[in-house]
C-alpha positions in Angstrom: -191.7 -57.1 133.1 -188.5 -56.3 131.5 -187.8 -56.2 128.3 -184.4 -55.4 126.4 -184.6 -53.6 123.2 -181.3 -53.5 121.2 -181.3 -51.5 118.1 -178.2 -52.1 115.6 -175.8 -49.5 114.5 -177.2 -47.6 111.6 -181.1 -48.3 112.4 -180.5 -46.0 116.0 -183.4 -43.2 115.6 -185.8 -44.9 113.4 -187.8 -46.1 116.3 -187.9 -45.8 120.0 -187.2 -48.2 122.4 -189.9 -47.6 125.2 -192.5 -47.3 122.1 -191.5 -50.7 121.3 -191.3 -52.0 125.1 -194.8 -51.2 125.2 -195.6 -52.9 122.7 -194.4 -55.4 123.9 -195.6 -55.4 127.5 -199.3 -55.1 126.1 -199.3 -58.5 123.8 -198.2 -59.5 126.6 -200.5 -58.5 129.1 -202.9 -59.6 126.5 -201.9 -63.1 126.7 -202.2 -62.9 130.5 -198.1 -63.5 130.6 -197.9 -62.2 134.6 -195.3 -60.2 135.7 -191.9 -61.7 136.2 -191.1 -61.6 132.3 -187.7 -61.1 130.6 -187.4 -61.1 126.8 -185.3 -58.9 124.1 -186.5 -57.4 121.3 -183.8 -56.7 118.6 -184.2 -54.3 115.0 -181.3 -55.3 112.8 -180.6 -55.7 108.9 -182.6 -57.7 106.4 -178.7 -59.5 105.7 -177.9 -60.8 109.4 -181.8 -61.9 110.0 -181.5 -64.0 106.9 -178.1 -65.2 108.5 -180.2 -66.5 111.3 -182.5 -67.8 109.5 -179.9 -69.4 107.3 -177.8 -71.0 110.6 -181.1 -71.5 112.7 -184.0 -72.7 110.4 -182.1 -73.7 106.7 -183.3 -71.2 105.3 -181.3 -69.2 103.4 -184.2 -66.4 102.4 -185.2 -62.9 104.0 -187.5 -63.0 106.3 -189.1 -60.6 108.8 -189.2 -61.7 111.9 -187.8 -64.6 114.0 -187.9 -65.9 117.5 -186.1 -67.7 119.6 -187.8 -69.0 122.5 -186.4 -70.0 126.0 -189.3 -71.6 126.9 -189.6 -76.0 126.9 -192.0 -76.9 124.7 -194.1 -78.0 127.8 -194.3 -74.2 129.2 -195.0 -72.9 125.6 -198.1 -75.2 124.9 -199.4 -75.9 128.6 -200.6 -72.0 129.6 -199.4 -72.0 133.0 -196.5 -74.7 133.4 -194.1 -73.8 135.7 -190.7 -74.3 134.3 -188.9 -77.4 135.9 -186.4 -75.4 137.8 -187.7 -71.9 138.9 -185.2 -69.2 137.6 -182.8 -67.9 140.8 -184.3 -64.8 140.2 -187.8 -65.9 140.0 -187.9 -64.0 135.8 -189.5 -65.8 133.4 -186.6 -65.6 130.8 -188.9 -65.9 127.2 -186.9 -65.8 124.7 -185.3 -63.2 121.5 -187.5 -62.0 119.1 -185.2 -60.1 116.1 -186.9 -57.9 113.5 -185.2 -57.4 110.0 -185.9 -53.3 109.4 -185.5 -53.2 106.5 -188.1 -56.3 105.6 -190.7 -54.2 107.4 -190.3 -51.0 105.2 -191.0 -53.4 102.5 -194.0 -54.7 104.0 -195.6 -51.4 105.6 -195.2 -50.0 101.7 -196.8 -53.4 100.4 -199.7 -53.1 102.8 -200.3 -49.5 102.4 -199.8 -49.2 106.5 -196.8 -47.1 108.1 -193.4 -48.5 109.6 -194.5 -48.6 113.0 -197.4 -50.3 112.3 -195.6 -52.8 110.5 -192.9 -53.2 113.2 -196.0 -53.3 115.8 -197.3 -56.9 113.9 -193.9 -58.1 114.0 -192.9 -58.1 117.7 -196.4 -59.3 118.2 -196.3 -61.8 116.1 -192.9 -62.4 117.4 -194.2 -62.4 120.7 -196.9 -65.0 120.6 -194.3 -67.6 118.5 -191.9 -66.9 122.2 -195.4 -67.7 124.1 -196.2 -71.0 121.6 -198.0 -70.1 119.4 -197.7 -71.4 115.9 -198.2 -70.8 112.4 -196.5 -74.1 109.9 -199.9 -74.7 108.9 -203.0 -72.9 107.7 -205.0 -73.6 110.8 -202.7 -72.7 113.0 -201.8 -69.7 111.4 -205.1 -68.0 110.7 -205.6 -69.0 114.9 -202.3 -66.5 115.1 -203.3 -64.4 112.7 -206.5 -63.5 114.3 -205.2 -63.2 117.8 -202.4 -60.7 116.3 -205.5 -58.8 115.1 -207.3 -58.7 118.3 -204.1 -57.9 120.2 -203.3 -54.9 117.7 -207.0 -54.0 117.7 -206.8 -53.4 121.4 -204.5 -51.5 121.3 -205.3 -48.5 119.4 -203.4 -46.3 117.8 -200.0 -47.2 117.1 -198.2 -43.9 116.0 
């Protein structure tokens, strides 16, 4: 597996990148993902995540996490799908996920929780949306929302 973690100017120290590869590489491994898997994880400002969100999704509001997914819809929903070309270099390329920092200090002090806990959910939960998985209603995101659980669950301790 090999995941990218870019950390923006300013943010550099508040978490560490192989902490957060792991991360990661165990929701991952969780979802039975296999091997040959690219994506990027990226910590940057609550201002240019709601720029995404505003260019990407119309909506011009904070948010904590979004993902972009390289995946066709076909290889997100069918577990399994080979993609319709196979990458030259045989990588799974998955997709972006981008965590606003600053939105998950304001959660981790809402829920009671630390940082890295906080930032843990996110590229989880970021994770599984680059995988399919997805929450625009309330079935499918309590089915999310439990397998985030379970995923963080097995994983112990987070600090």
């Amino acid at each position: 597996m090999e995941i990218n973690v870019l950390i923006d100017e300013g943010l550099e120290g508040l978490l560490e990148e192989k902490w957060m590869q792991r991360i990661a590489e165990q929701a991952l491994v969780a979802e039975n993902s296999g091997t040959g898997i690219e994506l990027g994880l990226v910590v940057t400002s609550q201002e240019r995540v709601q720029q995404l969100n505003q260019s990407y999704l119309g909506r011009n509001e904070p948010t904590d996490v979004i993902a972009f997914s390289m995946l066709s819809d076909a290889q997100q929903t069918g577990a399994g799908v080979p993609p319709f070309i196979t990458p030259p270099d045989g990588v799974t390329h998955l997709g972006e996920v981008i965590i606003s920092y600053h939105q998950a200090v304001i959660q981790a002090a809402e829920q009671n929780h630390p940082v890295k806990r906080e930032i843990a959910t996110l590229i989880v939960h970021g994770v599984l949306h680059l995988l399919g998985y997805r929450d625009d209603n309330p079935e499918l995101k309590h089915r999310m929302s439990a397998r985030e659980t379970e995923i963080l669950a097995g994983m112990g301790e987070l600090e």
